[in-house]
N, C-alpha and C positions, 0 to 999 in steps of 0.2 A: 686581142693582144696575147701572145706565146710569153711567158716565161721563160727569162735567158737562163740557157741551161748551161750549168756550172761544171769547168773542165778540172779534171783532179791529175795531178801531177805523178808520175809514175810512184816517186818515192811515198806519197796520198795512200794511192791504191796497195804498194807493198806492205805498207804498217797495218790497211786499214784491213788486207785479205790474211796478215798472221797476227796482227794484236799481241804483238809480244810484251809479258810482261800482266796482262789482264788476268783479273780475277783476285782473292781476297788470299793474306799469309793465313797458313796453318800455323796451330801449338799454341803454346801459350801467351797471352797479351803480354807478358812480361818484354821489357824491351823495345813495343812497338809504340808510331806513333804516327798520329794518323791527321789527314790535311785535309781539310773538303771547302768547295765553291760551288755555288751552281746561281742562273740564272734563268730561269724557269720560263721570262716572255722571251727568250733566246731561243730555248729549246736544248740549255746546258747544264750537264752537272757530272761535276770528277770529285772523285774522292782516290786519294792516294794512302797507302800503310808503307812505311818501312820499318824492318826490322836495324836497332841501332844496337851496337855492339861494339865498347873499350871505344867510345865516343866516332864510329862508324858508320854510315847505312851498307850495314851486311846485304840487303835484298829488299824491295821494291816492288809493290805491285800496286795494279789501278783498278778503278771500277768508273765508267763512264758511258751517261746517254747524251748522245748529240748525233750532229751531220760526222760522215767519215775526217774532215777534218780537224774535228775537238778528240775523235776516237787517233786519231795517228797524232798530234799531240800528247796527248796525254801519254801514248806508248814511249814517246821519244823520251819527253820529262821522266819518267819512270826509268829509261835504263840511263839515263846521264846520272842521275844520282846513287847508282849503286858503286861501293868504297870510297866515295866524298866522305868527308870531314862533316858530320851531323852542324848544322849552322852555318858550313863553308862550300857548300854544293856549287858543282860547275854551273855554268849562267846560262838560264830557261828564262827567259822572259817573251812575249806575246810577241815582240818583231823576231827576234833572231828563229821562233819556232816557224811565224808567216815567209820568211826569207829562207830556211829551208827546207818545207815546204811546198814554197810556191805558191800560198794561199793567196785569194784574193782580197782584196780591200775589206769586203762585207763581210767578212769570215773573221775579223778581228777582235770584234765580242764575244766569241765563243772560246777564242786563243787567250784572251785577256782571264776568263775563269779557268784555264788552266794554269796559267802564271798564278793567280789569286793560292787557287788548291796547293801548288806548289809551295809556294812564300809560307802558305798555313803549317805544312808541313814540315818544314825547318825550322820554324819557330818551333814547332812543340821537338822535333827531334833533336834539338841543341838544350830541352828540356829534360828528355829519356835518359838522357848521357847517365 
């Protein structure tokens, strides 16, 4: 028996070949606030920082191991919440990221700790203020 091999949707493969948004804020911890999930028998873990500022997310960055579709997740969540309202971020949650996407059904535990990281993150960045 082959392994059904899993098709990635063009917008999959643009996030997942420039990762925009990856890697950790420089300067000082002051202001930042940071979200993390993972699920380890998944094969997931995102942690998100943003810088919040006069009750803002100024800037947004992620750090994440998984399949290309927890990695183009998490880029997505990372630039939707940059100049949201710290607490009032536009709406990331697991379907609307598999809807556009494109992800497949089995792909949804990995999207779901990105949602998690996220939700973590607003919580504490409506605490930064």
């Amino acid at each position: 028996m082959t392994p059904t091999a899993v098709r990635y949707s063009v917008r999959v493969l643009e996030l997942f070949r420039t990762l925009p948004g990856a890697g950790s804020l420089r300067g000082s911890p002051a202001g930042i606030a940071t979200g993390e999930s993972m699920a380890l028998d998944r094969g997931a873990w995102v942690r998100f920082e943003a810088r919040v500022a006069t009750g803002r997310i100024v800037e947004c960055r992620f750090q994440a191991w998984g399949c290309p579709h927890l990695l183009a997740a998490a880029a997505l969540a990372a630039g939707r919440l940059v100049h949201d309202a710290a607490g009032q971020a536009s709406r990331c949650d697991a379907a609307s990221l598999a809807l556009e996407l494109d992800a497949p059904a089995e792909k949804m535990g990995r999207l779901l700790v990105v949602e998690d990281a996220w939700r973590a993150l607003l919580s504490e960045a409506a605490r930064v203020q």
